[in-house]
C-alpha positions as CSV (number, residue, x, y, z in Angstrom):
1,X,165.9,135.0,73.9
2,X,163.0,135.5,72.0
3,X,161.7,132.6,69.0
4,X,164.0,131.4,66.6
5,X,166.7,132.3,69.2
6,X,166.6,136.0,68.1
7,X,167.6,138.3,70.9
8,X,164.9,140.9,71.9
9,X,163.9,143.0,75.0
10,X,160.7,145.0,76.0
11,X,160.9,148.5,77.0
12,X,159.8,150.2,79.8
13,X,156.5,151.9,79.8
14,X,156.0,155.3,79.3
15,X,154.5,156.7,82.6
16,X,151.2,157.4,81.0
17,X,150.5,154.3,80.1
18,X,151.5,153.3,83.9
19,X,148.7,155.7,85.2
20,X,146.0,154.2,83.2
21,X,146.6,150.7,83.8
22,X,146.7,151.6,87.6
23,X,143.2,153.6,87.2
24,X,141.5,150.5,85.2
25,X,142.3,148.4,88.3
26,X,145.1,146.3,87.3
27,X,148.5,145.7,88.3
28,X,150.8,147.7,86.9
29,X,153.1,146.2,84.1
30,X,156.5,144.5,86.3
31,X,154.1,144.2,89.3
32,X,152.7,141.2,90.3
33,X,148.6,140.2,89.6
34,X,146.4,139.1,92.5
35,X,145.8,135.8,93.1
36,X,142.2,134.6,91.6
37,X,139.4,134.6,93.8
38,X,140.0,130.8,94.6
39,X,143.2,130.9,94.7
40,X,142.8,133.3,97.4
41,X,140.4,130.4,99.1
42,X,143.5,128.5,99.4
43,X,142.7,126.3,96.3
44,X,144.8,128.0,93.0
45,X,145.0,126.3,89.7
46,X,148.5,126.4,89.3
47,X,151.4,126.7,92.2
48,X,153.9,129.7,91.8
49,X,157.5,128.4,90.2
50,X,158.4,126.1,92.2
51,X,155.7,125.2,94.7
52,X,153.5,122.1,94.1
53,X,150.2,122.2,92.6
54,X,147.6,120.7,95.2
55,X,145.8,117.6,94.3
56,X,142.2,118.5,93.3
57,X,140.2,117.1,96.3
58,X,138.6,113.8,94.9
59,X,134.1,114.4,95.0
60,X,132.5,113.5,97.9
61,X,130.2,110.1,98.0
62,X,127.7,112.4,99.1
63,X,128.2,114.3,96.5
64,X,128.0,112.3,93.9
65,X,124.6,110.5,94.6
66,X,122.5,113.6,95.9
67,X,121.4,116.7,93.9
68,X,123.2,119.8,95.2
69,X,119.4,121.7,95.4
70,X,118.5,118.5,97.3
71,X,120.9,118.5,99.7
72,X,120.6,122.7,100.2
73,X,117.1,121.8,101.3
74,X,117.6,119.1,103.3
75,X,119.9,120.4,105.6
76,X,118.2,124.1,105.9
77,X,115.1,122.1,107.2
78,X,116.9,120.1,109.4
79,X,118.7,123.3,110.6
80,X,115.1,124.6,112.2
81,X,114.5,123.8,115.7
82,X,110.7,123.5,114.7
83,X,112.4,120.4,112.8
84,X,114.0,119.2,115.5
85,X,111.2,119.5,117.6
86,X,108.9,117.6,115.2
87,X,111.5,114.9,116.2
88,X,112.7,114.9,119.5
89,X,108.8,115.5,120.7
90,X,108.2,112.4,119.3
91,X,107.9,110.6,122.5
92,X,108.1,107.0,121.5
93,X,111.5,107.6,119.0
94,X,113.2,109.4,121.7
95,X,112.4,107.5,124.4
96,X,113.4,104.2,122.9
97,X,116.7,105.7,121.8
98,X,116.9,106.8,125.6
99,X,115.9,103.1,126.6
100,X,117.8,101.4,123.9
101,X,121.5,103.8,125.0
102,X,120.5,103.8,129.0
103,X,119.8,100.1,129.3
104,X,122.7,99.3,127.6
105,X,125.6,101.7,129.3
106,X,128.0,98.3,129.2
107,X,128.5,99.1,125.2
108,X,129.2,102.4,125.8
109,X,131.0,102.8,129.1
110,X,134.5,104.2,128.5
111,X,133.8,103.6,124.5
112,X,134.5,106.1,122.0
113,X,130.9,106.6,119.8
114,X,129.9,108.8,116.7
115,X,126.5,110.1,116.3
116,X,125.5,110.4,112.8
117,X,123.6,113.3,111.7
118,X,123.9,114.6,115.4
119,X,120.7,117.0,115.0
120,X,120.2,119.0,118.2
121,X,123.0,116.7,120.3
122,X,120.5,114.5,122.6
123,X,121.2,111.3,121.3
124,X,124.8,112.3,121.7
125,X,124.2,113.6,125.5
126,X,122.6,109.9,125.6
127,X,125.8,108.3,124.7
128,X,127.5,110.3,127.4
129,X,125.5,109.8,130.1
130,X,125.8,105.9,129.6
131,X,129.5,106.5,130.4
132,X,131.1,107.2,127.2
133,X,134.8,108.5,127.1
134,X,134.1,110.8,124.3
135,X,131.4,111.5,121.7
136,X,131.8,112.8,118.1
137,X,128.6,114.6,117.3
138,X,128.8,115.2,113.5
139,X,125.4,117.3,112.2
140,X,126.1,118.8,108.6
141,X,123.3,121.0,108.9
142,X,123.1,124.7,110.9
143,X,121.1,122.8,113.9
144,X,125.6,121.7,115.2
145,X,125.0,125.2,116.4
146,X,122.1,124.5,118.7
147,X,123.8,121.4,119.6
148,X,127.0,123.0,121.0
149,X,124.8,125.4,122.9
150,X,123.2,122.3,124.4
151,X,125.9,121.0,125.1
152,X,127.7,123.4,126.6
153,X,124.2,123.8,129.3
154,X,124.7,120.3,130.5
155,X,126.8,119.9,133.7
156,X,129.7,117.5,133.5
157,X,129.4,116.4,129.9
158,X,130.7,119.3,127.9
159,X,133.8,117.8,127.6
160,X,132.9,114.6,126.1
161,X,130.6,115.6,123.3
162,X,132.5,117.4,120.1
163,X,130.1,118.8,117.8
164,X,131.9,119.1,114.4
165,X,129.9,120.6,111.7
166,X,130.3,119.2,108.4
167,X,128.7,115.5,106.3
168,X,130.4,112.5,107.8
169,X,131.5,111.2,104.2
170,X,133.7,114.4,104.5
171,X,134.9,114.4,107.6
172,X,138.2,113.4,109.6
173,X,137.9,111.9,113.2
174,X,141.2,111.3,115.5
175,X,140.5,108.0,116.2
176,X,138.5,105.6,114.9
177,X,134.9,104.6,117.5
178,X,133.5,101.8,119.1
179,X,129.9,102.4,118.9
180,X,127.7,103.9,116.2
181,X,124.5,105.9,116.9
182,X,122.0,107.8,114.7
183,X,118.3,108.2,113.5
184,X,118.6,107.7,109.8
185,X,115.0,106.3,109.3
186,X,112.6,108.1,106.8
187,X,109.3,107.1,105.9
188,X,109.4,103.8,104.2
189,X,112.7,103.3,106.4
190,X,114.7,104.8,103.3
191,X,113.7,107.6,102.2
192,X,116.0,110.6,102.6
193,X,118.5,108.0,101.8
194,X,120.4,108.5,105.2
195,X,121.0,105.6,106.4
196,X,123.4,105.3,102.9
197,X,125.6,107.8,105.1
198,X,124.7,105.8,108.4
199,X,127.1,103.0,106.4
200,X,129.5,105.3,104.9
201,X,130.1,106.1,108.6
202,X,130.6,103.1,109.4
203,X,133.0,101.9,106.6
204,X,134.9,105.2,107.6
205,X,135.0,105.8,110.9
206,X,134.3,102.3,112.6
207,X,136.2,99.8,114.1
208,X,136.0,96.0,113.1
209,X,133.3,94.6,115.3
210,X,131.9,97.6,116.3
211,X,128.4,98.0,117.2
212,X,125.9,100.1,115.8
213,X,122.6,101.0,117.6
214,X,120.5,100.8,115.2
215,X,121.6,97.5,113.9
216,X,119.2,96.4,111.4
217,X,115.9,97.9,109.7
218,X,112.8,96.3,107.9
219,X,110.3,96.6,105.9
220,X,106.6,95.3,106.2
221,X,104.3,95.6,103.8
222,X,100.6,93.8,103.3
223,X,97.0,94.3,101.7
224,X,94.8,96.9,102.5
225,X,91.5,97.5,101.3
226,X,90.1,101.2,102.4
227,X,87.2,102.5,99.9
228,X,87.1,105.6,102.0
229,X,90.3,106.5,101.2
230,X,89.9,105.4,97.6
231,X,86.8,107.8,97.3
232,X,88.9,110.9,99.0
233,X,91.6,110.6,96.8
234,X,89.7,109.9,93.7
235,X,87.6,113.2,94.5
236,X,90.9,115.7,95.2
237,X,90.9,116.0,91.2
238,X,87.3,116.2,90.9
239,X,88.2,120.3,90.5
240,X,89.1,119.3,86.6
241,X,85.9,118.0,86.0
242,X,84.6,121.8,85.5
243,X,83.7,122.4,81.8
244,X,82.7,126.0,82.7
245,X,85.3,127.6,84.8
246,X,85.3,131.1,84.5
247,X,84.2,130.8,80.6
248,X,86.9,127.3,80.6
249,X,86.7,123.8,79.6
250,X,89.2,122.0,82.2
251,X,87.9,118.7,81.9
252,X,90.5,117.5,79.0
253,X,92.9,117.7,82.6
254,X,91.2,115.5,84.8
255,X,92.8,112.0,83.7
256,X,96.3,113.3,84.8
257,X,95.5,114.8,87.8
258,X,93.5,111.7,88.7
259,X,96.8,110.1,88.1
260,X,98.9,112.5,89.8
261,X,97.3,112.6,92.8
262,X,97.0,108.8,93.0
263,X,101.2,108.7,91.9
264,X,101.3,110.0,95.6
265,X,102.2,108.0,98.4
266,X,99.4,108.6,101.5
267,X,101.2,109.2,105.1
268,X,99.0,108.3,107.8
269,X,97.8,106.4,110.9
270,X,96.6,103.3,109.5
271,X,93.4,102.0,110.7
272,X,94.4,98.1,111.4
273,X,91.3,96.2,110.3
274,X,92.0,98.0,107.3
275,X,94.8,95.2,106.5
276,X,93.8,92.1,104.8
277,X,96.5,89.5,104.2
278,X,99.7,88.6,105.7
279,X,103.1,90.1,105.2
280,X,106.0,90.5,103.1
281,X,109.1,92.0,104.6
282,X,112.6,93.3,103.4
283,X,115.4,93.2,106.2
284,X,118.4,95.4,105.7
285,X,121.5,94.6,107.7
286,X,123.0,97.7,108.6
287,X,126.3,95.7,109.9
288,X,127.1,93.6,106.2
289,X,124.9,95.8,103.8
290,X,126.8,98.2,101.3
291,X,125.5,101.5,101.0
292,X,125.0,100.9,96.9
293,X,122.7,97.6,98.0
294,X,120.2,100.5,99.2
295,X,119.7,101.8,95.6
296,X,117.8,99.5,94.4
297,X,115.0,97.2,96.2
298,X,112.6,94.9,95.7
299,X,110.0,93.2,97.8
300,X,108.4,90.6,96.0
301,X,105.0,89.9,96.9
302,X,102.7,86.5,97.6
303,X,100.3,87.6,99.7
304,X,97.1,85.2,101.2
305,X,94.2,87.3,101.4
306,X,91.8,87.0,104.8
307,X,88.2,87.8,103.0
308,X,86.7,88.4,98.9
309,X,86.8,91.9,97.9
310,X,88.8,95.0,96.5
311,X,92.7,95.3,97.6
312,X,93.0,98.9,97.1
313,X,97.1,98.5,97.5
314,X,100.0,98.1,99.7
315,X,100.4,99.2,103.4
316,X,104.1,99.8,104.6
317,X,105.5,100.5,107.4
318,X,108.8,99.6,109.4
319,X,111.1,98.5,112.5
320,X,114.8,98.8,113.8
321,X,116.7,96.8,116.1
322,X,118.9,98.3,119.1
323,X,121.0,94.8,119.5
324,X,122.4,95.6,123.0
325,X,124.5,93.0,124.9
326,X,122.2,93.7,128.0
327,X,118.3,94.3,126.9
328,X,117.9,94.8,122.9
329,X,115.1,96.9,122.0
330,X,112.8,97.3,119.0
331,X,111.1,101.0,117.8
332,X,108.2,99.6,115.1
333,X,105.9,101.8,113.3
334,X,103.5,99.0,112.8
335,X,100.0,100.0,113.1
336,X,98.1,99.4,115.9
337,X,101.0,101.1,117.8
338,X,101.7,104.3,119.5
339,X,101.4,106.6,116.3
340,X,104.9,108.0,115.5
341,X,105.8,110.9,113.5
342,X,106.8,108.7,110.7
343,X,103.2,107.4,110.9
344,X,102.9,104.0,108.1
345,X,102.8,104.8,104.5
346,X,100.3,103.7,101.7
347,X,100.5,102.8,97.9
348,X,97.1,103.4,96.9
349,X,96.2,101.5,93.1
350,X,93.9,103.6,91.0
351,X,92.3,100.3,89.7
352,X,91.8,98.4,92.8
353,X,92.7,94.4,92.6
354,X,89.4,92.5,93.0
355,X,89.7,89.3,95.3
356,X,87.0,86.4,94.5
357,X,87.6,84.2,97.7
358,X,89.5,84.3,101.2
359,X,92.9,82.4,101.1
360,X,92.9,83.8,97.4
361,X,97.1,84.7,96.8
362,X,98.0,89.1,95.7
363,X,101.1,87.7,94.0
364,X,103.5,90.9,92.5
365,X,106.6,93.2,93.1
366,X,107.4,96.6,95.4
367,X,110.2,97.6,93.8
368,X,112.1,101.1,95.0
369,X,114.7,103.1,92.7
370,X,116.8,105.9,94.3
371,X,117.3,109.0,92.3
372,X,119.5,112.0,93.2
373,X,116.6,114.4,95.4
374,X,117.3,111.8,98.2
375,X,114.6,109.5,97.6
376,X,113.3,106.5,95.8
377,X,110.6,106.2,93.0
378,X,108.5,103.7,93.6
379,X,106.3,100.7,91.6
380,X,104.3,98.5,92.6
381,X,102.5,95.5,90.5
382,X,100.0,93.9,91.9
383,X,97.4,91.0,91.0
384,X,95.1,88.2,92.1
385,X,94.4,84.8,89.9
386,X,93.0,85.8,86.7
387,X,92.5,89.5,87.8
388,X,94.7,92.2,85.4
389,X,97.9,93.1,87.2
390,X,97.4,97.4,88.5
391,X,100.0,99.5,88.3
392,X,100.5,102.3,90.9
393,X,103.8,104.5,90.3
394,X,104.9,107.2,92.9
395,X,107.4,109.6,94.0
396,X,108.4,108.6,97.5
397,X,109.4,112.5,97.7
398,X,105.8,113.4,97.3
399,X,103.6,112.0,99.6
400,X,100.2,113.2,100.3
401,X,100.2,114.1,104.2
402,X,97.1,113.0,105.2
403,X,97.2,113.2,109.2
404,X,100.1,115.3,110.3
405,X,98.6,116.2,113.8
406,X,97.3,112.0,114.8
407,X,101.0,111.1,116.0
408,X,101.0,113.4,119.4
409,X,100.6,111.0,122.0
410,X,97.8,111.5,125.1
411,X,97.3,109.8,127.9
412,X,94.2,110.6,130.0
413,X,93.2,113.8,128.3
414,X,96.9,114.8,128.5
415,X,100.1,114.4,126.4
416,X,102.1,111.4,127.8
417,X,105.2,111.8,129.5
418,X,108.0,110.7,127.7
419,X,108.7,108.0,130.7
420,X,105.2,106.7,130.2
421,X,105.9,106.3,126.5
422,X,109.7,105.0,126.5
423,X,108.1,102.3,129.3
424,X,105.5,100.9,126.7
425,X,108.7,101.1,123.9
426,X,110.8,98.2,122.6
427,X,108.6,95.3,123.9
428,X,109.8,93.2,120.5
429,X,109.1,93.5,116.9
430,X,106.2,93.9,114.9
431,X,105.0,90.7,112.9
């Protein structure tokens, strides 16, 4: 029954016609097309007659917050074993996770743990060897490989630990766990913005009154005043000072590269007579705090000042808490420490703040932002009695590496042992 309820029928088609279609690729006319390339993924538009259409599948949280070049980078670095190396070699991370897990086996014996952001499997091979009944070792990134294989090597506890690849926003567990574990610190203690998945996991896959080693991170910031490192970074732009390079005027550059290089955040061991005042600190509650409270932070600032002269900016660094019912443990990054890979961070002001008299108050605000390449930009203001308030503005995604070989730890000519180094760890938190 064709429009208008007039009658009409289609004929048959002739067989040249059949013979073309069928040489161009398509389905001849009465047969049936293929599926759609998604379709054929398991994922079609539409259902056949009768068959229910599938519910789209609602977009990940991870999704949503993190670029998806971001996130392709991300997890292809963290898929290198160089990477994990960087990490795990770390002696003073990994042995107070050891410490931290070891010393506390009563909160994980018979207990059913997730390790978030799994990595190469050791913290998870932790977990077991404290007596857990079973571990979910969730790693999005290609390095779930290298964890199964590890795994697998380790007499008696291959059947505890379950690698599952995928991002734990996304993924389903059989059970929900009693005990959280991961290393979701990045420079700054947020950057990477991890530890915003480190509390999806545990509104997800936790149960009520759970525990979660770590349990809480902070912040420290203070004064520093370094004119060395002042005079290095103001001389990296020096290059567009040339007014004769190759024939070329470059000098009408120099201001922005001046500010460039100063909009990034300096990584380093920090000398610690380089810090002059006391310190401000941020303390995030990984039990109570909502991954959303971790895009946006502030720090205000009132800071008393130990001796007159120029503040060149803020030093940060940071600390986590292993709350264990038997010995609780502290990693800090504080300076004057065992170096870490995270080393401390710096935000270095163009226009130092000049300080006329000890016990003189650096009042202002650090305030961090997250954007979507899994980071924060950063601002701080910062001034001293009738001094102009200076301005510094930085990508925390762009830091100037300054000492990327100081962390590697040696003891007596040689590098430490990792029992020498998890014996000196967690002896309480920085100040």
């Amino acid at each position: 029954m064709g429009p208008g309820g007039l009658e009409y029928s289609i004929p048959d088609p002739s067989p040249e016609v059949v013979a073309l279609v069928r040489a161009l690729g398509a389905p001849a006319p009465g047969q049936d097309a293929p599926l759609p390339r998604a379709s054929r993924a398991g994922s079609p538009k539409t259902g056949s007659p009768g068959t229910p259409t599938p519910c789209p599948t609602p977009p990940s949280t991870f999704d949503a917050r993190t670029d998806a070049g971001s996130a392709e980078l991300y997890f292809h670095y963290y898929g290198q074993l160089q990477h994990q190396q960087n990490m795990l070699a770390d002696a003073l991370r990994t042995g107070t996770y050891h410490a931290a897990i070891s010393e506390n086996s009563a909160d994980f014996a018979g207990k059913a743990v997730l390790d978030v952001g799994a990595g190469s499997g050791v913290l998870s091979l932790f977990a077991a060897r404290a007596g857990a009944r079973v571990v979910y070792a969730v790693e999005a990134s290609p390095a779930a490989q290298y964890a199964r294989r590890l795994v697998q090597a380790q007499p008696g506890l291959a059947g505890i630990v379950h690698v599952i690849q995928g991002r734990v926003e996304d993924v389903e567990l059989p059970e929900k766990v009693d005990v959280l574990i991961s290393e979701p610190m990045g420079t700054l203690l947020v950057n990477e913005r991890m530890i915003e998945s480190y509390l999806a996991a545990r509104d997800k896959h936790m149960k009520p009154g759970g525990k979660m080693f770590p349990s809480l991170g902070r912040i420290h910031v203070a004064g520093f005043s370094d004119p060395y490192l002042h005079a290095e970074v103001m001389a990296r732009s020096a290059f567009w000072k040339a007014t004769d390079f190759f024939g070329l005027d470059l000098s009408c550059l120099e201001a922005e590269a001046t500010a460039g290089y100063f909009g990034q955040v300096v990584v380093d061991a920090i000398p610690s007579g380089a810090l002059v005042s006391n310190t401000a600190q941020r303390t995030i509650d990984f039990a109570t705090a909502a991954p959303e409270d971790l895009r946006e932070l502030a720090i205000p600032l009132s800071l008393q000042v130990a001796a007159p002269g120029p503040v060149h900016g803020l030093a940060c660094w940071f600390d986590v808490l292993f709350e264990g019912s038997q010995a609780p443990r502290w990693l800090s990054t504080a300076p004057g420490l065992p170096t870490t890979h995270w080393f401390q961070l710096r935000c270095l002001l163009q226009e130092p703040v000049q300080v006329a008299k000890a016990g003189d108050t650096l009042t202002g605000r650090l305030h961090l932002l997250a954007h979507s390449r899994q980071s924060y930009d950063v601002t701080l203001e910062l001034s001293s009695g009738a001094s102009p308030v200076s301005v510094g503005r930085y990508d925390l995604k762009e830091p100037y590496y300054r000492q990327l070989n100081q962390w590697i730890p040696v003891a007596n000519g040689a590098e430490a042992t990792y029992e020498q180094m998890a014996a000196e760890a967690g002896q309480g938190p920085s100040t």
